[in-house]
C-alpha positions as CSV (number, residue, x, y, z in Angstrom):
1,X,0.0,0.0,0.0
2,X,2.7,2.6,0.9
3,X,4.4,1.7,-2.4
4,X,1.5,2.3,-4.5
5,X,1.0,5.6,-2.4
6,X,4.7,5.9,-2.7
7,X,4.1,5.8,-6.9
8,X,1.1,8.1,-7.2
9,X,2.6,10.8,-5.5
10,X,5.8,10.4,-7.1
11,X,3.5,10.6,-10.4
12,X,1.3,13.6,-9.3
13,X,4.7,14.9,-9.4
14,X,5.5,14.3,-12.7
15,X,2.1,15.1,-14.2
16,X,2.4,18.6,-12.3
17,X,6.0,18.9,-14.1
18,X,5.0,17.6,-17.5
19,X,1.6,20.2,-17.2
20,X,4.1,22.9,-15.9
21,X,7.0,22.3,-18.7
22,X,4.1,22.0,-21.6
23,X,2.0,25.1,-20.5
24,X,5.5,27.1,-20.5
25,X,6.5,25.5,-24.0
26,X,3.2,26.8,-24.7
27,X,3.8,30.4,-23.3
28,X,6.4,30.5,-24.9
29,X,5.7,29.5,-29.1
30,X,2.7,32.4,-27.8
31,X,5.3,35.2,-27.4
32,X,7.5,34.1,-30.3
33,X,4.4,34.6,-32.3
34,X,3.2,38.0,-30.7
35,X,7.0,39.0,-31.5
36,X,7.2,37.5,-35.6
37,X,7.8,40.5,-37.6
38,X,6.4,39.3,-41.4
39,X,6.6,41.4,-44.7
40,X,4.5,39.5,-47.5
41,X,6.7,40.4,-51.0
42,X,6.1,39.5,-54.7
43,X,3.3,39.6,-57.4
44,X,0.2,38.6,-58.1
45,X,0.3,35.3,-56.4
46,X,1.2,36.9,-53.4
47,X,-0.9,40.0,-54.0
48,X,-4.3,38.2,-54.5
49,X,-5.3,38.6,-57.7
50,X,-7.9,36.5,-58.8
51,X,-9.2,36.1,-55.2
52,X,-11.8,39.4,-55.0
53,X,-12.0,42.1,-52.0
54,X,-8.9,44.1,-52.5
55,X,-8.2,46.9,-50.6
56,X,-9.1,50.2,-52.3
57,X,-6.1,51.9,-51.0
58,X,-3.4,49.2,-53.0
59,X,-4.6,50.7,-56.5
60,X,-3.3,48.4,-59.7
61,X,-1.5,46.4,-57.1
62,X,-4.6,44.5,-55.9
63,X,-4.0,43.4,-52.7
64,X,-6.6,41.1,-51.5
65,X,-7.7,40.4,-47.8
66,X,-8.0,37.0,-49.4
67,X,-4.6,36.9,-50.4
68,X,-2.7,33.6,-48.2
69,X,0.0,36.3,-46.3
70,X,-3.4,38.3,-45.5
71,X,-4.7,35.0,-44.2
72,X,-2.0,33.9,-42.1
73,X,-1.3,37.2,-40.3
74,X,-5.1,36.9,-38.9
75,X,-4.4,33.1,-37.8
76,X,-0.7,34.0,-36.2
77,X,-1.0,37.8,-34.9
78,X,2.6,38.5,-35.8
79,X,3.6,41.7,-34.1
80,X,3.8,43.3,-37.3
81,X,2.9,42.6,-40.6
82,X,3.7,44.1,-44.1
83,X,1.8,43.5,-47.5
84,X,4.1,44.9,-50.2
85,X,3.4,42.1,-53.5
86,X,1.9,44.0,-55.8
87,X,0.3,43.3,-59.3
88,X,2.6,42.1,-62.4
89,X,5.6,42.6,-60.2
90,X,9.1,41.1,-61.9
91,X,12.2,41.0,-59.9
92,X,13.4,44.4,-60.2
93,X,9.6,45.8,-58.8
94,X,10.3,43.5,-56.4
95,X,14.1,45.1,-55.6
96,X,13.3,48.7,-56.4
97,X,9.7,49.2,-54.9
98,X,8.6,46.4,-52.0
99,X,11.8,46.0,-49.7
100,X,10.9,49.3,-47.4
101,X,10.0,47.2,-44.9
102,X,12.4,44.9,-44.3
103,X,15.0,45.6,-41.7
104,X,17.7,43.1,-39.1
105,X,14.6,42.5,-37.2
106,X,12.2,41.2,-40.1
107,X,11.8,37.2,-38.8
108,X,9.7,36.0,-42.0
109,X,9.5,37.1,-45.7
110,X,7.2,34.9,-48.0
111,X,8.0,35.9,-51.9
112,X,6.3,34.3,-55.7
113,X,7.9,36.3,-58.2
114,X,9.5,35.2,-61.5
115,X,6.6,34.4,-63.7
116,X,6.0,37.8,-65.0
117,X,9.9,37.9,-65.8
118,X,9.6,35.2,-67.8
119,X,6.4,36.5,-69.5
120,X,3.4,34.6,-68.2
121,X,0.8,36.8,-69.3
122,X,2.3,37.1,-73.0
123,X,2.4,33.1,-73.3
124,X,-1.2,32.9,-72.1
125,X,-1.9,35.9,-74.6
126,X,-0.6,33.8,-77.4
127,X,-2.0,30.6,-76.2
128,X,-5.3,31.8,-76.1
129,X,-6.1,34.3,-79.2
130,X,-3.2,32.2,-81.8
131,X,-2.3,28.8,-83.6
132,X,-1.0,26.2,-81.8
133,X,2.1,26.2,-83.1
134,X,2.7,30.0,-82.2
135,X,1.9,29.0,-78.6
136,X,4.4,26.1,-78.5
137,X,7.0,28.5,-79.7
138,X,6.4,31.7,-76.9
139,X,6.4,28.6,-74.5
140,X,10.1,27.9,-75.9
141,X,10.7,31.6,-75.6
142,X,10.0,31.2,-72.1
143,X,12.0,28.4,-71.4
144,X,14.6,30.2,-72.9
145,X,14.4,33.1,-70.9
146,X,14.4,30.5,-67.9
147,X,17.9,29.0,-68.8
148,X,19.4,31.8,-69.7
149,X,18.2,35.2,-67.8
150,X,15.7,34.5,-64.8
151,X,18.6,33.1,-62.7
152,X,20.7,36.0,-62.2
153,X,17.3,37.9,-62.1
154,X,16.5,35.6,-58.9
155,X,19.7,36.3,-57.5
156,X,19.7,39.7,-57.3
157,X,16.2,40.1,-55.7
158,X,17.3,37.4,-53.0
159,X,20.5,39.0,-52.5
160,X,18.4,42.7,-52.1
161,X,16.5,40.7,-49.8
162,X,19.0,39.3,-47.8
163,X,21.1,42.4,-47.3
164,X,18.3,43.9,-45.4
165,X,16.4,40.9,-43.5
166,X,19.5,39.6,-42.4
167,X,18.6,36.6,-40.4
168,X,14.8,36.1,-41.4
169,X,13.3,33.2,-42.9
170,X,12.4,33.3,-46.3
171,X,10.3,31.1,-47.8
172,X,9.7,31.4,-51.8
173,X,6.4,29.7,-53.1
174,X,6.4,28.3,-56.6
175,X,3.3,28.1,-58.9
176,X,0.9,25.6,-60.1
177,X,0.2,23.8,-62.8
178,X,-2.6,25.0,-64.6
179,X,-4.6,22.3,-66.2
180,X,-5.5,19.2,-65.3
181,X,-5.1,16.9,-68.6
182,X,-8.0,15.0,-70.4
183,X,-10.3,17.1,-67.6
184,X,-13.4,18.2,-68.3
185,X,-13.0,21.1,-70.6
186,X,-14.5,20.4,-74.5
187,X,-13.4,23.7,-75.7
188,X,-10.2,26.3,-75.7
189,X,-6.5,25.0,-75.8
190,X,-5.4,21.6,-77.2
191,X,-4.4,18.9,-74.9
192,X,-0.8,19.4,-76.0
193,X,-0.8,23.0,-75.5
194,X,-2.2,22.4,-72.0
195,X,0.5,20.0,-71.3
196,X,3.3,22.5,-72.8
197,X,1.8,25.1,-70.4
198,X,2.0,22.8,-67.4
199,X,5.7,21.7,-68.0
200,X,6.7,25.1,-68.5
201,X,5.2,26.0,-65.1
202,X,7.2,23.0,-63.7
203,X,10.0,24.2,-65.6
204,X,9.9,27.6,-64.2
205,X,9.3,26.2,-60.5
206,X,12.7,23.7,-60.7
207,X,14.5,27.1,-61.7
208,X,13.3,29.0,-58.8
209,X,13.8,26.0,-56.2
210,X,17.5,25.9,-57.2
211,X,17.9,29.5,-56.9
212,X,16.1,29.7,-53.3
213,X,18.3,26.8,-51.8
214,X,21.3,28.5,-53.0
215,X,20.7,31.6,-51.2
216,X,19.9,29.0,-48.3
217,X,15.8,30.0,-48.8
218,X,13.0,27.4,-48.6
219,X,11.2,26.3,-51.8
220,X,7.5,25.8,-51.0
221,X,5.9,23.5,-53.9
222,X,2.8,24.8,-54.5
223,X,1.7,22.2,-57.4
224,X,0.2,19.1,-54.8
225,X,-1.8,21.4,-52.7
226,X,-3.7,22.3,-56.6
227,X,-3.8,18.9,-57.5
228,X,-7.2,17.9,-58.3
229,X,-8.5,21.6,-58.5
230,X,-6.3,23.1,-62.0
231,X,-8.7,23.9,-65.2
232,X,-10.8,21.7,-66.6
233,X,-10.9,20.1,-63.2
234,X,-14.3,19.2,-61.8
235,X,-13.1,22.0,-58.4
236,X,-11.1,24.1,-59.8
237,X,-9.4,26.8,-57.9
238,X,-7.7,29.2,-60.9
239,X,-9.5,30.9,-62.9
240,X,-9.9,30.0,-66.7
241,X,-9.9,33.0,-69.5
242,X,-12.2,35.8,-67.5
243,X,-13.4,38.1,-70.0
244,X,-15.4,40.1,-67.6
245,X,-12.1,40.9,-66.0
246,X,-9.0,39.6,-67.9
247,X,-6.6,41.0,-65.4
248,X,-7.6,37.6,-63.0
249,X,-7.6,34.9,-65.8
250,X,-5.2,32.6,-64.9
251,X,-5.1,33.0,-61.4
252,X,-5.8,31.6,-58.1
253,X,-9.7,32.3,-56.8
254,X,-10.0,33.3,-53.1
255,X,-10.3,29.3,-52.6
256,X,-7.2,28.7,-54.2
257,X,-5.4,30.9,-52.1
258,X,-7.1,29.9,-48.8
259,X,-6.7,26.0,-49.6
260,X,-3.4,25.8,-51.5
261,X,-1.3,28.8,-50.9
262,X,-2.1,29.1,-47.2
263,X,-1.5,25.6,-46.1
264,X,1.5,25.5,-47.9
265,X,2.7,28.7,-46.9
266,X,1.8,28.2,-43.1
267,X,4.1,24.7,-43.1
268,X,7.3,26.2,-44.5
269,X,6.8,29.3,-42.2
């Protein structure tokens, strides 16, 4: 009997240190959260076009309060938070007009950028209004510019970015695919143009992970979350060609951002 009260006290005691260690482990993730200082950077990914309810006072940069880094600042209450990605940014908007905020005590930087560089609403554009043949061969333009230019392009943003959040995290989301093959769309693009489109997105996405990890960045893959929900999918969370407002064709709805960017985003961060 006096063992067994012996070994329930001596385990009160442990509970009470286990409960005291977990509520301070608690405590304590709490306050590095209160204390996160996150600047949101890029384009129109990060900016929320295609998702709805942007804020008047962003003009042509559409920043939506559906955008993913609008998202998860209401779920984490960083101490501060700046929204900077702007509309049809390329790398030198990026360098020249979004890094005000950013300073030694920025903790996290999310960033898409790169796909206006290497002229994603001119392939679309061709895609869309010319022969299949002209689209396969602006989708090779592309490429092209991939290999040969977009790298040092990549560079220099990460190295403007670096320079000024010297010891935050950074973590660069890619893109998705687009279409989902043999899906349910009868009309528009050819299967083999869809399929060009999607391994150019790839393309671009392998580019940009290579670049992140050499500037010691994280590379969050965007491309599973969508699976299941590109175009011509039965839930699809892009939009197709919008013609009653071109500027968000071919980009995430406020669904896409909520249930792919934000998940991914929030497990890199």
């Amino acid at each position: 009997m006096k063992l067994s009260r012996i070994a329930a006290f001596s385990s009160s005691l442990l509970l009470a240190a286990a409960l005291a260690l977990t509520g301070a482990s608690a405590a304590q993730a709490a306050q590095q959260a209160e204390s996160l200082d996150y600047v949101a950077l890029g384009d129109s990914y990060s900016s929320g076009v295609g998702a709805g309810s942007y804020d008047s006072a962003s003009g042509d940069c559409k920043r939506s309060t559906r955008a993913y880094p609008v998202l998860w600042a209401a779920s984490h209450s960083p101490s501060t938070f700046a929204f900077t990605a702007c509309s049809g940014a390329r790398t030198g908007d990026v360098t020249a007009g979004q890094l005000a905020p950013l300073n030694a005590s920025t903790d996290l930087v999310s960033l898409t950028v790169g796909g206006n560089d290497a002229g994603f609403a001119d392939v679309m554009t061709t895609c869309v209004t010319q022969s299949e043949s002209s689209c396969l061969a602006r989708i090779a333009t592309a490429r092209a510019y991939v290999d040969s230019t977009l790298p040092g392009r990549l560079d220099s943003v990460y190295a403007a970015i670096r320079a000024k959040a010297t010891t935050a995290r950074v973590v660069v989301l890619g893109y998705p695919r687009f279409y989902k093959l043999n899906g349910s769309c009868i009309a528009g693009l050819t299967e083999r143009e869809r399929s060009a489109i999607n391994g150019a997105s790839d393309y671009l996405n392998d580019a940009t992970a290579k670049r992140a990890a050499d500037h010691g960045y994280t590379f969050a893959q965007v491309t599973p979350a969508f699976a299941g929900h590109e175009i011509c999918s039965s839930a699809p969370w892009l939009h197709s060609v919008k013609w009653t407002n071109i500027g968000e064709s071919y980009h995430p709805t406020a669904a896409g951002q909520s249930g792919g960017y934000l998940p991914v985003f929030t497990s890199a961060a």
